[in-house]
VEXROFI-119466 format. One line per 2 residues: number of its first residue (from 0); their letters; for each residue x, y, z of C-alpha. Coordinates in Angstrom, 2 decimals. Layout:
<pts>
NUM> a> X/Y/Z | ...
</pts>
This chain:
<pts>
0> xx> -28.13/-5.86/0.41 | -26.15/-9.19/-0.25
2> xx> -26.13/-9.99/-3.94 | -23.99/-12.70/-4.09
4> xx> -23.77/-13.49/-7.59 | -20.92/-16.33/-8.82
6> xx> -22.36/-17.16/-12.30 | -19.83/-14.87/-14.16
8> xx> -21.71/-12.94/-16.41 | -20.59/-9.84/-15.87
10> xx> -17.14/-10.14/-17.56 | -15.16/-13.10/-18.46
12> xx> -11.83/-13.40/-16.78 | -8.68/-12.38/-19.23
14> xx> -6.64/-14.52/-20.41 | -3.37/-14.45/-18.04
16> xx> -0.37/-14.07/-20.10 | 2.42/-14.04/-17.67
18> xx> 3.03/-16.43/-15.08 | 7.10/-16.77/-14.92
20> xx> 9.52/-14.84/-12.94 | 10.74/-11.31/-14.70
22> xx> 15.00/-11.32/-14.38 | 17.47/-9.35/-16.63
24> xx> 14.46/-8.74/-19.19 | 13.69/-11.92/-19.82
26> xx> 10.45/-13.98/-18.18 | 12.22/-17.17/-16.79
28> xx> 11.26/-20.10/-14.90 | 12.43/-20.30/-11.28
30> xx> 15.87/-22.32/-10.60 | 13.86/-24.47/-8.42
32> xx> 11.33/-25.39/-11.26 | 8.75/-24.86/-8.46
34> xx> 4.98/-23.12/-8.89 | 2.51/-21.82/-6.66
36> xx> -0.86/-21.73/-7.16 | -2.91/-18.24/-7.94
38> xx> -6.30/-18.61/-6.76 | -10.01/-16.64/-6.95
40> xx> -11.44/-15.48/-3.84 | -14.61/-15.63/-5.48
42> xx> -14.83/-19.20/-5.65 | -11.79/-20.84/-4.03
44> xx> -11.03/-22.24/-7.56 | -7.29/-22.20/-8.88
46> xx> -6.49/-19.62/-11.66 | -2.80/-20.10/-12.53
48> xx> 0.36/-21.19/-11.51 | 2.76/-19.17/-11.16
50> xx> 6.66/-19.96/-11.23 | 7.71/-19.76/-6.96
52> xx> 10.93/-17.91/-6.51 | 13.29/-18.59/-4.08
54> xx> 16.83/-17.68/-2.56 | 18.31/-18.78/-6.03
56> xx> 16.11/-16.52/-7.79 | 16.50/-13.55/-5.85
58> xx> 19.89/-13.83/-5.97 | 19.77/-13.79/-9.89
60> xx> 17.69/-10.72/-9.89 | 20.23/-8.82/-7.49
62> xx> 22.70/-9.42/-9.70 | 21.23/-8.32/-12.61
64> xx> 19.97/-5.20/-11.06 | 23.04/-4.69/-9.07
66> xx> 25.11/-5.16/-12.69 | 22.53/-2.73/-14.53
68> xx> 23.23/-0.32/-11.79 | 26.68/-0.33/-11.41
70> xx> 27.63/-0.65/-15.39 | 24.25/-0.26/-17.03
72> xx> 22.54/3.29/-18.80 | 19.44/4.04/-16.49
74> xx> 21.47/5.69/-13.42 | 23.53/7.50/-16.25
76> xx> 20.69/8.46/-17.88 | 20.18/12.13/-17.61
78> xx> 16.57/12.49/-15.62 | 15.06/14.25/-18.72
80> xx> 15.81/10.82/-20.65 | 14.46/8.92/-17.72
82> xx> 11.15/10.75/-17.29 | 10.74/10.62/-21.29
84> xx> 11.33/6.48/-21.01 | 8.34/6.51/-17.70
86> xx> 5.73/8.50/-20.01 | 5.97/5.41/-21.88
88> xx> 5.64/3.17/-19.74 | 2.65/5.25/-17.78
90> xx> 1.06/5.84/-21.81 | 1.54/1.27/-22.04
92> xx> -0.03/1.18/-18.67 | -3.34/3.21/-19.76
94> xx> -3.66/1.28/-22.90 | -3.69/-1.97/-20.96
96> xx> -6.26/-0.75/-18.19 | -9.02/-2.97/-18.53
98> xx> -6.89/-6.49/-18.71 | -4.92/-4.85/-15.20
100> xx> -8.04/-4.01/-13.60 | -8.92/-7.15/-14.41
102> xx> -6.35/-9.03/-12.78 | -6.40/-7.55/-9.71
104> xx> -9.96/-8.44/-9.16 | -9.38/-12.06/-10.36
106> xx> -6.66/-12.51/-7.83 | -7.24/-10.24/-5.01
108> xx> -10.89/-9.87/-4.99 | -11.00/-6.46/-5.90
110> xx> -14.02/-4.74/-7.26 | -13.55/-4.29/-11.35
112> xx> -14.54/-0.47/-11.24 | -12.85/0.88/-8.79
114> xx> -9.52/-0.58/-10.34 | -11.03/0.83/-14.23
116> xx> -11.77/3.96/-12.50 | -9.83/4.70/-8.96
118> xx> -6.94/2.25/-8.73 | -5.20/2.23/-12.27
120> xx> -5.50/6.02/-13.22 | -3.92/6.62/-9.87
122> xx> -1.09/4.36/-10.79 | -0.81/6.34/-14.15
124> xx> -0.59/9.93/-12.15 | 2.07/8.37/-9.44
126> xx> 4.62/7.25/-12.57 | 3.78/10.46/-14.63
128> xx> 4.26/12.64/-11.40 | 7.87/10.83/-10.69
130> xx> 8.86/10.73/-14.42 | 8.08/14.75/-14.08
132> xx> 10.25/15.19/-11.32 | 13.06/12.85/-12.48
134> xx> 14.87/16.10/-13.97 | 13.99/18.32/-10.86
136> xx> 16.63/16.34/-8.55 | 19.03/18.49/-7.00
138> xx> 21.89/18.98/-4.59 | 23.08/22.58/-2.97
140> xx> 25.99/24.62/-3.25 | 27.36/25.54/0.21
142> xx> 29.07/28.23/1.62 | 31.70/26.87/3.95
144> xx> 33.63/28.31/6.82 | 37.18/29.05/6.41
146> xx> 39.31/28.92/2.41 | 36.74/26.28/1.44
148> xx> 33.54/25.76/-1.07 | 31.08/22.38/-1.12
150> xx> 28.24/21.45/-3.12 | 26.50/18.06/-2.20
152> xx> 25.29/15.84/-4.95 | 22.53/13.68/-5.02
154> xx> 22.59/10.19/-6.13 | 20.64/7.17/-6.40
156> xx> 20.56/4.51/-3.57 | 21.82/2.02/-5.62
158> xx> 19.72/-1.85/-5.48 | 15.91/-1.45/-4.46
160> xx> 14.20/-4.14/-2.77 | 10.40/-3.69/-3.01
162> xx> 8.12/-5.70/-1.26 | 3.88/-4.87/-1.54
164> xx> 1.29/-6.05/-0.07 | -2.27/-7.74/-1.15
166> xx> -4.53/-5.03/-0.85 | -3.87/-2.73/-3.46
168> xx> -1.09/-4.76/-5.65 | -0.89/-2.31/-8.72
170> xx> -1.30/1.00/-6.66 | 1.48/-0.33/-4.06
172> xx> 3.88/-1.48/-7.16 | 4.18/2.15/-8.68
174> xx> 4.01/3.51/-5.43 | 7.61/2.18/-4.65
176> xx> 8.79/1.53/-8.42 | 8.17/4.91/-9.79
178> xx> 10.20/7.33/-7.47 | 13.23/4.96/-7.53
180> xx> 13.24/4.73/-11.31 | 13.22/8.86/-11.26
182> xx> 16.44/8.47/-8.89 | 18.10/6.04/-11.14
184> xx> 18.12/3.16/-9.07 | 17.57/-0.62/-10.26
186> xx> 15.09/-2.83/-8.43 | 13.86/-6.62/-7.40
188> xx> 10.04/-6.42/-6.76 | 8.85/-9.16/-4.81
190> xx> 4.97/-9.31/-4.90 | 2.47/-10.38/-2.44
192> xx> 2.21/-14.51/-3.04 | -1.56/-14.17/-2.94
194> xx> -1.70/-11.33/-6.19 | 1.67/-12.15/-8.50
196> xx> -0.62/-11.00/-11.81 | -0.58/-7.65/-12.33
198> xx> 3.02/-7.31/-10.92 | 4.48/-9.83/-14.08
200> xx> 2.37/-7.50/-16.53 | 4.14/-4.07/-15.47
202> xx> 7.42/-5.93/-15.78 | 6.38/-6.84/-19.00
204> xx> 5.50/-3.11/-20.08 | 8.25/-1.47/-18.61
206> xx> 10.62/-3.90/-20.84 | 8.09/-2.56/-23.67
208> xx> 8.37/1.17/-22.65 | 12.42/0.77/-23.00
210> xx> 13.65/0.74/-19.65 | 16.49/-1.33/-19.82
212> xx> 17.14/-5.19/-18.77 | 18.18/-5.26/-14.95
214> xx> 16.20/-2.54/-13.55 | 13.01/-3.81/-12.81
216> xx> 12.70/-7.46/-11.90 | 10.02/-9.44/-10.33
218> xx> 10.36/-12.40/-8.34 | 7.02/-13.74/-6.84
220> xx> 7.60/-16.40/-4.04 | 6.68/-16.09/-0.57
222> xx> 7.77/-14.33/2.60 | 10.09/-16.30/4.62
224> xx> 11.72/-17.75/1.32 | 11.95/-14.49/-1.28
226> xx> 11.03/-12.13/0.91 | 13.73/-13.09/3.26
228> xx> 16.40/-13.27/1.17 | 15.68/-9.73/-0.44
230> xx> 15.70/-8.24/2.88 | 18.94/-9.84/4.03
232> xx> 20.78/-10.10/0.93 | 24.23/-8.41/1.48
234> xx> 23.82/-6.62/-2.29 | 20.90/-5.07/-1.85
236> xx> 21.08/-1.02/-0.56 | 17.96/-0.19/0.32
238> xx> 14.35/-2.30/1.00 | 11.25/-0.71/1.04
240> xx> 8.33/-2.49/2.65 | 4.67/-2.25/2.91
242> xx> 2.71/-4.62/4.81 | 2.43/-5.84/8.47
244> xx> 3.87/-4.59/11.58 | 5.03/-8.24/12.63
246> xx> 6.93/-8.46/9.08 | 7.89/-5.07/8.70
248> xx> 9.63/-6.50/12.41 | 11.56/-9.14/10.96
250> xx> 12.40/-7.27/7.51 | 14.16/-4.92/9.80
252> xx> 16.33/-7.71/11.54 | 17.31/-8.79/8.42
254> xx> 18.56/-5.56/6.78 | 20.53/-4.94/10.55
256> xx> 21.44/-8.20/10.55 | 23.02/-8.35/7.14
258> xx> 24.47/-5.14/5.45 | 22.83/-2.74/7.65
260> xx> 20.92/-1.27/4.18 | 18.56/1.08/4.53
262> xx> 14.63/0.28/5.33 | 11.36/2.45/4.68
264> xx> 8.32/0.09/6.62 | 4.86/1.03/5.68
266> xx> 2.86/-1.10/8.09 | -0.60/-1.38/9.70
268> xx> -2.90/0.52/11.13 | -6.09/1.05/13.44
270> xx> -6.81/5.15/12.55 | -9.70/6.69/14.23
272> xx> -12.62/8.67/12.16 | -13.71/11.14/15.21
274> xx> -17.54/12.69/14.26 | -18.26/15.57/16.46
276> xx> -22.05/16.62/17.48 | -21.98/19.87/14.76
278> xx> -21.32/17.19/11.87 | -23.98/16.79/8.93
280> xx> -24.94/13.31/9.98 | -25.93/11.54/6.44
282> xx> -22.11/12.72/5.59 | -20.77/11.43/8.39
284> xx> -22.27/7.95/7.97 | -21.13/7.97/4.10
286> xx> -17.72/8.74/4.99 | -17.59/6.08/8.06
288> xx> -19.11/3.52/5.57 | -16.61/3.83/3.17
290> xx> -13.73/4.30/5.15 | -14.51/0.46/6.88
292> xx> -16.12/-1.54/4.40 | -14.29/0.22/0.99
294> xx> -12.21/-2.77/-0.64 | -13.91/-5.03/1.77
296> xx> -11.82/-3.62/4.85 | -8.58/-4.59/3.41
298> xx> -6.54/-1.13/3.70 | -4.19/0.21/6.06
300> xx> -5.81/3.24/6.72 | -9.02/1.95/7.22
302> xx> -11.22/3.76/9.48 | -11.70/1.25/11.65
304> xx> -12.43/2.96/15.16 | -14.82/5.08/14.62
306> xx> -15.76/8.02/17.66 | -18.84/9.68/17.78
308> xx> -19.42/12.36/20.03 | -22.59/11.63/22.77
310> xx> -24.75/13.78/21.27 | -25.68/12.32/17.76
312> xx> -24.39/9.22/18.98 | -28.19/7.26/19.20
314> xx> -29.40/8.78/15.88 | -25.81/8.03/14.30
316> xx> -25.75/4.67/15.36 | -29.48/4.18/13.73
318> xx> -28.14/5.20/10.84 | -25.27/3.32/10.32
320> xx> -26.82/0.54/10.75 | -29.45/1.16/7.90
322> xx> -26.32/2.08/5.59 | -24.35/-0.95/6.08
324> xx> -27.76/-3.08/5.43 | -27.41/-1.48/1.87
326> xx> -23.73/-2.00/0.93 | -24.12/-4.53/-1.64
328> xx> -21.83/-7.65/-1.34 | -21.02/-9.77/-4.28
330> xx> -18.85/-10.79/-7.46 | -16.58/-7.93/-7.72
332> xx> -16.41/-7.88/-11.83 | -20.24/-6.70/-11.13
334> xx> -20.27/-2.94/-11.81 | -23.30/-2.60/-8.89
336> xx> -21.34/-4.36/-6.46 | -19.79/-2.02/-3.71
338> xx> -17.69/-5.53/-1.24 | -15.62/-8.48/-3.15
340> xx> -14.60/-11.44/-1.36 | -11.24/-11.32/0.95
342> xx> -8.34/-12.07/-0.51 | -7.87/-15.74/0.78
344> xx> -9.27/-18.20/2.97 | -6.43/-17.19/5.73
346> xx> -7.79/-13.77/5.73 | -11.80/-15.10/5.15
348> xx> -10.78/-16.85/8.67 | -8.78/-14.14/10.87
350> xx> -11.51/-11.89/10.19 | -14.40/-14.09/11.15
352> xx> -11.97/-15.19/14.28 | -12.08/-11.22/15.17
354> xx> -15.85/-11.14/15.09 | -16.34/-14.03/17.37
356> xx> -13.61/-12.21/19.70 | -15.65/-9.28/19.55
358> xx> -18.88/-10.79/20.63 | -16.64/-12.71/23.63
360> xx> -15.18/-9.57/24.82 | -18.64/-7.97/25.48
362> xx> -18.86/-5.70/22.54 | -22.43/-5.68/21.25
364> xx> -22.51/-6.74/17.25 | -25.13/-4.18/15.75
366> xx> -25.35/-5.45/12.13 | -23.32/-8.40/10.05
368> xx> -20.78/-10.38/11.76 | -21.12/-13.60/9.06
370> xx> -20.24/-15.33/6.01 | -22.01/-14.42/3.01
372> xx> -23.08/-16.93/0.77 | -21.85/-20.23/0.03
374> xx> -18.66/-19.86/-2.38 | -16.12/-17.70/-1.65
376> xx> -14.40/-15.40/0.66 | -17.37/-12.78/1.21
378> xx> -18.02/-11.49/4.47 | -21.14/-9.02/5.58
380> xx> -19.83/-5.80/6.42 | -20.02/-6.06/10.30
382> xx> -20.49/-2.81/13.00 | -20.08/-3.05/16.89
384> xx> -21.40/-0.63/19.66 | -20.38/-0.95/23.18
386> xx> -16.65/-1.33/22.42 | -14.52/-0.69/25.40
388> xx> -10.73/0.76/24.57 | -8.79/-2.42/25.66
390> xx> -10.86/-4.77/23.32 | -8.86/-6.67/20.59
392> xx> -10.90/-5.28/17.88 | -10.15/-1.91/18.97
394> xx> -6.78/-2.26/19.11 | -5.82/-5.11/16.54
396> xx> -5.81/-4.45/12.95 | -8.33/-6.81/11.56
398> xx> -7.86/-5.92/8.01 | -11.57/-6.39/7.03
400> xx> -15.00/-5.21/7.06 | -15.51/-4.86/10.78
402> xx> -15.97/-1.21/12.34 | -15.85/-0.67/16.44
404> xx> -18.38/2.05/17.15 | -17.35/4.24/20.12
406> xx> -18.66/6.95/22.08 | -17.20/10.23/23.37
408> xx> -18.38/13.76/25.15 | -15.25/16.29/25.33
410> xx> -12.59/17.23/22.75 | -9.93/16.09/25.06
412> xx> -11.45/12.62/25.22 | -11.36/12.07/21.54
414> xx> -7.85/13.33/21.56 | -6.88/10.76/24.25
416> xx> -8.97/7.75/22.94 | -7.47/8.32/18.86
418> xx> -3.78/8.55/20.35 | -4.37/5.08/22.30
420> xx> -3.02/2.49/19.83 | -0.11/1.26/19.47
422> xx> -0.28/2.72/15.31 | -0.43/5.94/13.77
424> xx> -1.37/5.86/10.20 | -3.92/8.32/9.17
426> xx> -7.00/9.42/11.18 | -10.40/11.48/10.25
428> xx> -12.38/14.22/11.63 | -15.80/15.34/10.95
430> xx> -16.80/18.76/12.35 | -17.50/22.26/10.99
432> xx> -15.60/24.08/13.42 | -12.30/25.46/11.88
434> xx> -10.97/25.77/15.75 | -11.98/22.19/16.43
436> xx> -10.67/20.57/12.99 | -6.72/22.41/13.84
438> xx> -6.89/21.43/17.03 | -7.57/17.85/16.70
440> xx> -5.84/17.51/13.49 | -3.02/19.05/15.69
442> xx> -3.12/16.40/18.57 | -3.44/13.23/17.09
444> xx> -0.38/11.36/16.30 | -0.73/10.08/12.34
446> xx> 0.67/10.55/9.22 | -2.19/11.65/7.34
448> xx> -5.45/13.67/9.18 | -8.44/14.04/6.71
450> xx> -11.00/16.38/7.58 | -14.73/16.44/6.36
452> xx> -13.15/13.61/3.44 | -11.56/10.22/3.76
454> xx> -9.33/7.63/1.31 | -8.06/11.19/-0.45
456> xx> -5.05/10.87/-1.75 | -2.87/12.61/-4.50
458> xx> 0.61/11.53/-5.90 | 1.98/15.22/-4.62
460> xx> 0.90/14.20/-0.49 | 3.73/12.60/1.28
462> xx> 2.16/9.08/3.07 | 3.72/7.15/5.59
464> xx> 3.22/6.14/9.46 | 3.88/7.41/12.88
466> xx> 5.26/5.06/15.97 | 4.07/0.86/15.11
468> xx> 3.04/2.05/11.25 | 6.61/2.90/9.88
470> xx> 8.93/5.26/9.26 | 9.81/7.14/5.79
472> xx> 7.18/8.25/3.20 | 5.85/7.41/0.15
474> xx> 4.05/9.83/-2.63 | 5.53/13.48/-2.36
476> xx> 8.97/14.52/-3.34 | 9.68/13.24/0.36
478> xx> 9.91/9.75/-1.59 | 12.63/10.41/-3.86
480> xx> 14.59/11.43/-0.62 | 13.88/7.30/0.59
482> xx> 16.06/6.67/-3.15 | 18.96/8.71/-2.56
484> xx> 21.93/9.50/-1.37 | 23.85/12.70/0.01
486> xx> 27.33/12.96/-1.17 | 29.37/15.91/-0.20
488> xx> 32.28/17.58/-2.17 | 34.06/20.15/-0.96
490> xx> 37.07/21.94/-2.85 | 39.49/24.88/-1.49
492> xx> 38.90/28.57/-3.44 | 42.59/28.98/-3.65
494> xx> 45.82/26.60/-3.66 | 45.34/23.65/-1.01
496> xx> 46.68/25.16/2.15 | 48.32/21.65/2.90
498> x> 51.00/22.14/0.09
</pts>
């Protein structure tokens, strides 16, 4: 059903409170004096400007982080001190849900219950999970060959450059802030252009919760001019990045290029949902509905190829049909609405690109495949049968509500068809058999494999990519490993031989 409602009376925007650049604890303007422009994807309409960041501004947020690391408390801190000074800042975050929710659904489209109820308390468990562990970071004592004892210590990174995405711009900020604050490092954050909002805020509550000046700052600004110079700037230690594959490219160049500091890439992805015949169909079809057109398509582990074996195929394909004609499109601060708008017009046009590609290739579109309504960035949520393997839309991310419908007959098949992409980000399989479920979950190259569930994740499950979707992992005590470093000490257990 397409309810495409723009009149607004669902929930008044907030008021947005923060629109400067966060350096040293202070909200400044850029050097440059330049803005760029916020806008709603529900309308089109302009929101806020916000102050554009630059090389100069970076710069000044590297050296405040780099001086609060080298000279400052927070890496000194003992981690009991630093996980007391997160709870604060996660208790600041929970009082402030509704005006965060908020502003990630005025500037990225996102629906205004799933942030109250999915996105935001997920945020609070990541930076309450990391300020638990920020007093459970340990080195190892070492028994050495020969007259000789070691230990190795662990110890922060040093300068954190984070840069998030779009899609998900408060889970994605304490996905990377959290576990390097446990470690003790400082950090620039350098949101997506398109969603500054909700980044500014946190800044703003950390400062509140006590974490001191220098160790978080936010600079918004855009890729190739803030972006760039965080990933090539020859003070920075470490970048994290989530977001393309092209990008995560040319981040990498830049950290070889300059210092040769370290780089964690979390990029895209085209994972495969594989239904076998035993499956309970009306589950099946839930989960392959969500996993495409949840937060309008716009997630990197969207299940965007989905395989269904020959045969429920027919009946399956019936029925996915019927369910898509049901997900309700419309203004995403209406509680009934299940698919916001995209982000921005770019991404409003790249998908709607991919659907005319589709129909050119051959692929047959069952259901969707336009614009909906008049205003705004909405698109139906769009499925295609007869999908061949070399397609573009089966092996491009398209980032949006467009599933490739596939058919398969033998285990091996499904095996072979999931591995051939170029990513490896997650992948699903629906089945009751135990011996089918290991085996596949065995076979296909991804990070994360859900079985009979999809979009489950928990702050205690490492995440992260195999081959073109990254390297390192976030969530898990695996991502306070991405934070630090190993030093080794090793003293003799009598007099130094050497004297």
């Amino acid at each position: 059903m397409m309810d495409h409602n723009h009149n607004g009376d669902f929930k008044l925007p907030p008021e947005i409170k923060f629109t400067k650049l966060f350096i040293n604890g202070q909200f400044v303007d850029s050097v440059s004096g330049k803005r760029m422009e916020s806008v709603d994807p529900r309308s089109g309409q302009v929101i806020a400007e916000v102050a554009e960041g630059d090389e100069a501004d970076i710069d000044l947020a590297v050296k405040a982080a780099r001086e609060a690391f080298d000279h400052g408390k927070w890496p000194r801190m003992s981690g009991f001190e630093r996980g007391r000074v997160m709870m604060k800042f996660a208790d600041l975050v929970e009082e402030n849900i509704e005006e965060l929710a908020a502003l990630d659904s005025l500037d990225g489209g996102k629906l205004l219950s799933s942030g109250k109820i999915v996105d935001l308390p997920h945020c609070i468990h990541i930076l309450r999970y990391y300020a638990g562990a920020a007093d459970k970071i340990h080195g190892e004592t070492l028994k050495l060959a020969g007259e000789y004892q070691g230990y190795t210590l662990q110890e922060p990174i040093g300068v954190v450059g984070h840069i998030i995405p779009w899609n998900y711009p408060s889970t994605m900020f304490f996905l990377k802030v959290s576990p390097a604050l446990a470690a003790g490092c400082t950090m620039v954050v350098k949101p997506a252009e398109q969603t500054p909002l909700s980044a500014l805020f946190y800044a703003h509550l950390a400062n509140k919760a006590g974490i001191p000046d220098g160790v978080i700052n936010v600079v918004n600004g855009f890729g190739h001019t803030a972006g760039a110079a965080l990933s090539s700037h020859m003070d920075v230690d470490k970048i994290s990045f989530t977001g393309s594959t092209e990008t995560g490219r040319r981040v990498m160049e830049a950290a070889a290029k300059s210092n040769l500091k370290s780089v964690s890439l979390e990029l895209g992805g085209k994972s495969p949902l594989i239904i076998f015949d035993d499956a309970d169909l009306d589950m099946a079809v839930a989960l392959a509905r969500v996993a495409i057109f949840y937060n309008k398509g716009e997630i990197c582990v969207a299940g965007s190829r989905v395989y269904v074996q020959e045969g429920i195929y027919d009946e399956f394909v019936k029925k996915a049909a019927e369910s898509a004609q049901t997900w309700k499109v419309g203004d995403p601060f209406d509680p009934t609405v299940q698919q916001g708008p995209q982000v921005d017009k770019a991404q409003f046009d790249k998908v709607l690109s991919y659907i005319e590609l589709g129909k050119k290739e051959g692929a047959t579109l069952l259901t969707g495949g336009k614009p909906c309504g008049d205003t705004g960035y909405y698109i139906q949520p769009t499925i295609f049968t007869d999908v061949k393997e070399d397609m573009k839309i089966a092996q491009d991310e398209i980032f949006g509500p467009v599933m490739s419908l596939m058919k398969f007959k033998t285990i091996e098949e499904a095996i072979d068809k999931a591995n051939g992409t170029r990513y490896g980000l997650a992948a699903g399989i629906v089945t009751k058999d135990l011996n089918i479920a290991n085996r596949v979950s065995r076979s296909v190259r991804a990070g994360t494999i859900w079985i009979n569930c999809y979009f489950a994740f928990d702050p205690g499950c490492p995440f992260g990519g195999f081959k073109m979707s990254g390297f390192g992992r976030d969530l898990g005590m695996h991502a306070i490993n991405k934070y630090m470093q190993v030093k080794s000490v090793v003293t003799p257990l009598h007099s130094s031989p050497w004297l």
